[in-house]
C-alpha positions in Angstrom: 34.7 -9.1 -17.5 31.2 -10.8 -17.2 29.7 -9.8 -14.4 26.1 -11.8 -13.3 23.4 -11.0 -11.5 20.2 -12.8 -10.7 17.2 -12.2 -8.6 14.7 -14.7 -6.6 11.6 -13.2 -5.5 10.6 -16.2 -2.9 12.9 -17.5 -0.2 11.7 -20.8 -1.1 12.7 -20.4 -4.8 16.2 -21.9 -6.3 18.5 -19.8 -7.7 20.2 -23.0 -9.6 18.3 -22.4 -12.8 19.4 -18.5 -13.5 23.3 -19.1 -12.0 23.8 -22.3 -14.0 22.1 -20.1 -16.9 25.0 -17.2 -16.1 28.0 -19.9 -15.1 27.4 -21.2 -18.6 27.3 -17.6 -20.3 30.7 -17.2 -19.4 30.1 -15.3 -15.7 33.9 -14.9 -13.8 31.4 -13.2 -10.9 27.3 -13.8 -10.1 25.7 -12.1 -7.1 22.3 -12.9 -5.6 19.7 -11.1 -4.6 17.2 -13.3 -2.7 14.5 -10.2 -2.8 11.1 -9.3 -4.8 11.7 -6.7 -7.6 9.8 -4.1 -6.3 12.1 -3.7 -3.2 14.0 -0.5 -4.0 17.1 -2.0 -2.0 18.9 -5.0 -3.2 21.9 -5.6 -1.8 24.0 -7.6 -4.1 22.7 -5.5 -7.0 24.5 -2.2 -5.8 27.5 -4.1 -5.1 27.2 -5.2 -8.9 27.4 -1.0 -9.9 29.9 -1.0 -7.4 32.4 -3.0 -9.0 31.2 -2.9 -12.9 34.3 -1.2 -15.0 34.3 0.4 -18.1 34.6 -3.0 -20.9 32.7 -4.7 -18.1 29.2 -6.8 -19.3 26.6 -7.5 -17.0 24.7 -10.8 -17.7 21.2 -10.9 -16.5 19.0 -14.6 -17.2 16.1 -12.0 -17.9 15.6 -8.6 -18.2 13.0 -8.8 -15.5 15.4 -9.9 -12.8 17.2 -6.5 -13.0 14.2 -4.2 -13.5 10.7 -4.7 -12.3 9.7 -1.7 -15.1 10.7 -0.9 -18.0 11.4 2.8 -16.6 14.0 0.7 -14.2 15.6 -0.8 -17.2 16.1 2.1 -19.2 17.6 3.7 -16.3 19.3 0.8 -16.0 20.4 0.8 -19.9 21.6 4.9 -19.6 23.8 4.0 -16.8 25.4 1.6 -18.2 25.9 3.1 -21.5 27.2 6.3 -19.7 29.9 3.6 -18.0 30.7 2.3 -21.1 29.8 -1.1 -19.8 27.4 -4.0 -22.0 24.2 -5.1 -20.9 23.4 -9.1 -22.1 20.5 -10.8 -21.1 20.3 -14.7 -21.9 16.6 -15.8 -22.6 15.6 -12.4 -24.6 19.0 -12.7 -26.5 19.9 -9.0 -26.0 23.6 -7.8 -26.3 24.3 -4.2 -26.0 27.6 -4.8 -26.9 26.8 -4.8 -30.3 24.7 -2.3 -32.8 21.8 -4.8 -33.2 21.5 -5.3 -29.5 21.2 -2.1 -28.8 18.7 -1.2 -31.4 17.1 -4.0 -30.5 16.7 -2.5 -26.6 16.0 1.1 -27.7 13.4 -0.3 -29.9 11.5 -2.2 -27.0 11.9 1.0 -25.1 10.3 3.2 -27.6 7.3 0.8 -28.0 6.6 0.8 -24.3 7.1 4.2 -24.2 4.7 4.7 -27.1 2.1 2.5 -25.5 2.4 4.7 -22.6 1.5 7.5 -24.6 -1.7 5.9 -26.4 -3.0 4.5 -22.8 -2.7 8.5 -21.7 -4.1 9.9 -25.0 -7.3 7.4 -24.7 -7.3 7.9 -21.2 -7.6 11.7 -21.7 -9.9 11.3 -24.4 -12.6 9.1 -22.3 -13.0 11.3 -19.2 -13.8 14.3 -22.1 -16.4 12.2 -23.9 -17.5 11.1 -20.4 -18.0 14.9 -18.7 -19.4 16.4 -22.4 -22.1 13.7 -21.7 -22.5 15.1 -18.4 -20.6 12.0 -16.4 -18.6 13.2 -13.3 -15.7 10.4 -12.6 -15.4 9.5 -9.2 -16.3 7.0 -6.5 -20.3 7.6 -5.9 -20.8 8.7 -2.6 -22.0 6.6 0.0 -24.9 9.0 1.8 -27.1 10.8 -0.3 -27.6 15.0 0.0 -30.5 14.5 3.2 -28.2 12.4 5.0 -24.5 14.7 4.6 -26.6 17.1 5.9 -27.5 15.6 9.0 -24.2 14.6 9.8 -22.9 18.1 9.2 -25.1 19.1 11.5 -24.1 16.5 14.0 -20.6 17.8 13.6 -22.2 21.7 14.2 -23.9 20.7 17.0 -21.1 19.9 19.1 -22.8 17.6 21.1 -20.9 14.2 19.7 -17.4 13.8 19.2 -16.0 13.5 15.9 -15.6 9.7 16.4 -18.8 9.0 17.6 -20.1 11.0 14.7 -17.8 8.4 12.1 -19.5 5.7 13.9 -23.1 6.4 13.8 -23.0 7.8 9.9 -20.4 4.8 8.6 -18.1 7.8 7.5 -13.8 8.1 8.3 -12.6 11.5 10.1 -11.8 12.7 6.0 -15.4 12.0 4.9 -17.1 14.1 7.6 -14.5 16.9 7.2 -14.9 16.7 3.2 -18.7 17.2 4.0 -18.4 19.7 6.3 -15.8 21.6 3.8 -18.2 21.3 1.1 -21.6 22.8 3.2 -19.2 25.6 4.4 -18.3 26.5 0.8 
């Protein structure tokens, strides 16, 4: 059976274009979400795992309506493979069913997945070259040496509250107590 599911990420946004899309693939069922990606719940999704059957195909109009990451679809993909049930989506002409649509999806997985790796690797690479030069990463902080001291020893005084402390310096409760850590140490 072809099973359909589509995703809307506005409430103003139609749904027409991607259930005409799965009506015409061939669709007996097609569920809804009206709901952005990155919401972990979607309703009419988990009824889709609910009722997919081994044999079963589920039709997507994009791969991005079923996963806002490719980490979600290959979770997605294992699942379903594991079910013995097809993946096919209609605009980036994948079919799981078949040998070539699954090479076809492993091999998308793979080069994300190797991207990933390079971002890390020059990521990695950077922050060495940057602290052999002497760099410290980091957000620059806001009061120079003269001026952490004074507010630590605002704080050692005892003679404002912690909030009034924040107020006067510019500083949040963490910064003061960061300073405070780092004179005690």
């Amino acid at each position: 059976m072809l099973i359909g599911y589509s995703r809307v990420s506005k409430i103003l946004q139609k749904e027409d274009l991607q259930h005409d899309a799965l009506a015409l693939a061939g669709c007996e069922k097609i569920f809804t979400d009206k709901i952005s990606g990155t919401v972990f719940e979607r309703p009419a999704l988990t009824k889709v795992k609910e009722i997919l059957r081994k044999g079963d195909t589920l039709v997507v109009w994009r791969l991005d309506r079923l996963g806002r990451s490719l980490k979600d679809l290959i979770e997605w993909m294992n699942y379903l493979e594991s079910e013995g049930i097809a993946l096919k989506s209609l605009q980036e002409n994948i079919d799981t069913s078949t040998a070539t649509g699954r090479l076809i999806f492993h091999i998308f997985a793979s080069m994300a997945e190797f991207e990933r790796n390079l971002i890390k690797e020059r990521t990695v690479a950077g922050l060495s070259a940057a602290r052999a030069r002497g760099r410290v990463g980091g957000r620059p902080k806001k009061m120079n040496q003269e001026k952490r001291k004074l507010t630590v020893r605002l704080y050692n005084e005892k003679q404002h509250s912690v909030d009034e402390i924040c107020q006067m310096m510019g500083i949040s409760k963490p910064t003061l107590y960061s300073y405070v850590k780092a004179f005690e140490g």
